[in-house]
C-alpha positions as CSV (number, residue, x, y, z in Angstrom):
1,X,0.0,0.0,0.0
2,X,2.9,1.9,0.8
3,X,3.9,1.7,-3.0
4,X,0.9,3.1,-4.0
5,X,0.5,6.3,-2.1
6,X,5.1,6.6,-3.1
7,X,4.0,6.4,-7.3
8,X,1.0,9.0,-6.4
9,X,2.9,11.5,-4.7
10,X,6.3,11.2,-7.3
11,X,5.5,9.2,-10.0
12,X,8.3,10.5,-12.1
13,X,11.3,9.5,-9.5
14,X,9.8,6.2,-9.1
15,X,8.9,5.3,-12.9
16,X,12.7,4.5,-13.6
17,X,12.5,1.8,-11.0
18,X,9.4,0.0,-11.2
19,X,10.5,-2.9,-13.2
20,X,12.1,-3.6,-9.9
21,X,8.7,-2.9,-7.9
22,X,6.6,-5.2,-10.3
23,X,7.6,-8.3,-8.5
24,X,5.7,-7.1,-5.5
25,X,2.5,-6.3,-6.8
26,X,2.6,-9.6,-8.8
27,X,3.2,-11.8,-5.8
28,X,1.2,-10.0,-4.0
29,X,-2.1,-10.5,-5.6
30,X,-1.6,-13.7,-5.2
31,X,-0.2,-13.6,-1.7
32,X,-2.2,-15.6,1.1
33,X,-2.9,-13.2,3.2
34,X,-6.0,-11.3,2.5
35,X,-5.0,-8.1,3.3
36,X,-1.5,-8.5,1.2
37,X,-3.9,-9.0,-1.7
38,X,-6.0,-6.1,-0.6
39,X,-2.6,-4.0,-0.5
40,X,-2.0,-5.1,-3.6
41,X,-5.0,-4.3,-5.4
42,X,-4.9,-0.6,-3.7
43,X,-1.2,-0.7,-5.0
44,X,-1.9,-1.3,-8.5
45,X,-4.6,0.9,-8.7
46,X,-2.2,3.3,-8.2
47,X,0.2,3.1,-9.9
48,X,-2.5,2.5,-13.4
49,X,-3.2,6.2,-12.3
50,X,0.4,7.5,-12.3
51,X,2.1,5.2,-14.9
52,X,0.1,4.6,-17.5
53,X,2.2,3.2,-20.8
54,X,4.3,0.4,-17.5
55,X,0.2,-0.7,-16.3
56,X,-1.0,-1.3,-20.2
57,X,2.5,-3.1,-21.6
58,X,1.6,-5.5,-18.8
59,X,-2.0,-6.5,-19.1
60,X,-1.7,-9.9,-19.6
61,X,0.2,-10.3,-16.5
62,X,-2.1,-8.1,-14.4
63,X,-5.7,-8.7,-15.3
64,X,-6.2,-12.4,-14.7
65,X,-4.8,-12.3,-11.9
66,X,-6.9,-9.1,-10.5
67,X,-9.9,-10.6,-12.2
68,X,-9.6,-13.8,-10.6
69,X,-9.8,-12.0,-7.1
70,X,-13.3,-10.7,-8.3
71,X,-14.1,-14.5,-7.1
72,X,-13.3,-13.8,-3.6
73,X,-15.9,-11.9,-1.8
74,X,-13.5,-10.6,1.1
75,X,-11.1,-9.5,-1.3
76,X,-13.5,-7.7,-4.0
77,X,-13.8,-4.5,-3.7
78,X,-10.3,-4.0,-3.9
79,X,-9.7,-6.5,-6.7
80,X,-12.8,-4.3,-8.3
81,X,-11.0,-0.8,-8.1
82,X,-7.8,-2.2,-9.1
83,X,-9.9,-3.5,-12.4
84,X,-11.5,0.1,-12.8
85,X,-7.9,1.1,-12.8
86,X,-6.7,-1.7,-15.5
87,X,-9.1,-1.1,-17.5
88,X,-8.5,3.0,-18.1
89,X,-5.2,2.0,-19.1
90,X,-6.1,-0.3,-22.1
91,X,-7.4,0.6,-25.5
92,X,-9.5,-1.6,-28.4
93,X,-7.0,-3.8,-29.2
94,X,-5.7,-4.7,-26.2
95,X,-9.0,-5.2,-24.0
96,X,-10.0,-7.7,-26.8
97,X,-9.6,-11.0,-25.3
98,X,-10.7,-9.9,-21.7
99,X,-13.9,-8.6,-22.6
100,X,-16.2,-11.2,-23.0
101,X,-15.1,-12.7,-19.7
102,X,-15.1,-9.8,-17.9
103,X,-18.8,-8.8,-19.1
104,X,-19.9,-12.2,-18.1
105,X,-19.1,-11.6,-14.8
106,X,-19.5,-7.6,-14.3
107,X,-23.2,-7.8,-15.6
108,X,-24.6,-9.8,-13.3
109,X,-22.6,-7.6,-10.7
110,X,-24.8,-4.9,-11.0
111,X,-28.0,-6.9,-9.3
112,X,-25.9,-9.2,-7.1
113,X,-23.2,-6.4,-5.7
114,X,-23.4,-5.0,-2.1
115,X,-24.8,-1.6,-2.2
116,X,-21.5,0.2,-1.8
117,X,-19.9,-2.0,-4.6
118,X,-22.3,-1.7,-7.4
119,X,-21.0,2.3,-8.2
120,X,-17.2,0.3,-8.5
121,X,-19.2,-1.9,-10.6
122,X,-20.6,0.6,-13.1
123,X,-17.8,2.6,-13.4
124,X,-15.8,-0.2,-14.6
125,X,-18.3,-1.3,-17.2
126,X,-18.0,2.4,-18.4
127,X,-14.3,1.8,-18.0
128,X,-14.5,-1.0,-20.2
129,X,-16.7,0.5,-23.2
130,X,-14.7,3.2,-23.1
131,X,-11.7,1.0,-23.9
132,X,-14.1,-1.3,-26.2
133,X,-15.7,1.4,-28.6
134,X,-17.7,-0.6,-31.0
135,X,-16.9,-4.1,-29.5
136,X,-18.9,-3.2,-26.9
137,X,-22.0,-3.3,-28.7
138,X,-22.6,-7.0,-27.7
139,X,-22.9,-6.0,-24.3
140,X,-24.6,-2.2,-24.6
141,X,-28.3,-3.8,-24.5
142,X,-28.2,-5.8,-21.4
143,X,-26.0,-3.3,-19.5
144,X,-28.7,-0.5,-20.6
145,X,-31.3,-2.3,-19.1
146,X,-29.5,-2.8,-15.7
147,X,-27.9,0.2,-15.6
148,X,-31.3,2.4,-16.6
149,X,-32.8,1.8,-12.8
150,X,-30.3,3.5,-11.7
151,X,-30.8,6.6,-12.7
152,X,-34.4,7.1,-11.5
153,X,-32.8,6.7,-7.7
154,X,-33.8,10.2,-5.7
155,X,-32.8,8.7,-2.0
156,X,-29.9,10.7,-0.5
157,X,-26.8,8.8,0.5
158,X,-25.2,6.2,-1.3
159,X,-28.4,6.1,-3.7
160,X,-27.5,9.5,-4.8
161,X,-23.7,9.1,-5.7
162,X,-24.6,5.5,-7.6
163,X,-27.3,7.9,-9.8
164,X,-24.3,10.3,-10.7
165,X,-22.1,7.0,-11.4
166,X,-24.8,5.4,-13.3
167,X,-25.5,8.8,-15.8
168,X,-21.7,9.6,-16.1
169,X,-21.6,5.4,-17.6
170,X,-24.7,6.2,-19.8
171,X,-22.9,8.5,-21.5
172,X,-20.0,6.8,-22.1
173,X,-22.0,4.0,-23.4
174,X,-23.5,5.9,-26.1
175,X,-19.9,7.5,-26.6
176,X,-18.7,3.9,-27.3
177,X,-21.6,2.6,-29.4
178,X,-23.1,4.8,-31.7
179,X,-26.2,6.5,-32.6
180,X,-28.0,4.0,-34.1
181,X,-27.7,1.3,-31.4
182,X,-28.7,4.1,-28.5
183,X,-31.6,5.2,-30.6
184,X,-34.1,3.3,-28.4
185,X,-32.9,4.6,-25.4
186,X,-32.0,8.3,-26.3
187,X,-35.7,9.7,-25.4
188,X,-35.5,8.5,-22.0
189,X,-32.3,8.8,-20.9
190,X,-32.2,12.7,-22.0
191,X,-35.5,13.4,-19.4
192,X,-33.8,12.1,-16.8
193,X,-30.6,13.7,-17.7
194,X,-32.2,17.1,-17.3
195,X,-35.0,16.5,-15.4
196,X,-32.3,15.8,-13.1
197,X,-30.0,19.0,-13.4
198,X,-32.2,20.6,-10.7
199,X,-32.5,17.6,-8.3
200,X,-30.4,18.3,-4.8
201,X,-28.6,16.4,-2.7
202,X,-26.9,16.8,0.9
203,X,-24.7,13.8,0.0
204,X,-23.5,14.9,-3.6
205,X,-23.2,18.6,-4.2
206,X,-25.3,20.0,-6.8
207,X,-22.6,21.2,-8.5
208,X,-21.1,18.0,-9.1
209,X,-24.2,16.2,-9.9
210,X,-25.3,19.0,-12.3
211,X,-21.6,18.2,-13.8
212,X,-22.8,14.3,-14.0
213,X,-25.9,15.2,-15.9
214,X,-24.8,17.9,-18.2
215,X,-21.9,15.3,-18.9
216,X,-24.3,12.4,-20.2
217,X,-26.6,14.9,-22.1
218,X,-23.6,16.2,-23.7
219,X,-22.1,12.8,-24.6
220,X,-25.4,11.6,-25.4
221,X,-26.3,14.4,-27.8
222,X,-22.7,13.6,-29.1
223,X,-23.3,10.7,-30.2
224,X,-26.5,11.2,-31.7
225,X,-25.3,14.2,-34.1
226,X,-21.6,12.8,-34.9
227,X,-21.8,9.2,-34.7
């Protein structure tokens, strides 16, 4: 863990080194204690912040093993933010062969998640079609579906901050897939978008949720004119 808040606060002193620090992350996340995996996972998240090009040449070292630690319910909301992390550090060609896999066992995530995991859960679905572009499409329907509840949420709290999670995903969504496959949903998903810009919250500033709804409209409305 220690690792992780070093390559935050001086990334640039420690990028000539971390072919030495790899090791430790690696072993780690598959270490026996639970809370060296945790470290680990908190670690690496990191350090996909900080070093982006070191995190991406070494995908297919990193994500099966963080993706295998989504199968251990002590160790997964770490393993999950460590895979949000992964995934902003990969593009289209390289996400290619996790993706099915990955969607098989985010999806049902979003109904079977703890409360405070399902945000972690959306944002790395967003991470991932963001990464996909067009090879998300497989995946956009079912997401839209169980993704769309969310945004109708008006409790304060943790409902609140998974709505702004949920609309920021939306957009990226129909970033990724195009006009004519977010046609069906475009109606809806622009009232709620707006409908929402005056909704307040003690939990979530209004500012920043007014940010998280002028940011889907504006993706959304992107992809419906360019795309």
């Amino acid at each position: 863990m220690a690792l992780g808040v070093t390559v935050e606060g001086c990334s640039m002193f420690i990028q000539p080194h971390i072919d030495q620090l790899w090791p430790f992350i690696d072993s780690g996340l598959e270490d026996s204690d639970l809370r060296v995996r945790r470290a680990a996972c908190t670690s690496l998240s990191c350090v996909c912040k900080m070093l982006v090009d070191e995190c991406a040449s070494r995908h297919q070292i990193l994500v099966p093993r963080v993706f295998a630690l989504l199968k251990d319910p002590a160790c997964q909301r770490n393993a999950m933010t460590a895979l949000e992390g992964l995934l902003e550090v990969l593009d289209n060609q390289t996400i290619g062969p996790y993706l099915h896999p990955l969607m098989e066992r985010l999806v049902p995530m979003i109904d079977s998640a703890p409360p405070k995991l399902k945000g972690t859960v959306v944002r790395a679905i967003g991470s991932a079609a963001y990464a996909a572009k067009g090879a998300f499409e497989p995946y956009f329907d079912v997401c839209m579906q169980r993704i769309t509840p969310f945004l109708s949420l008006r409790a304060e709290g943790k409902e609140q901050e998974l709505r702004g999670v949920a609309q920021d995903t939306v957009g990226t969504l129909a970033s990724a897939v195009g006009k004519e496959k977010f046609r069906p949903f475009l109606e809806g998903c622009l009232t709620i978008a707006f409908e929402a810009i005056d909704l307040n919250s003690s939990s979530l500033p209004s500012d920043d949720l007014n940010q998280c709804n002028i940011s889907i409209g504006w993706k959304i409305t992107d992809s419906k004119l360019n795309r």
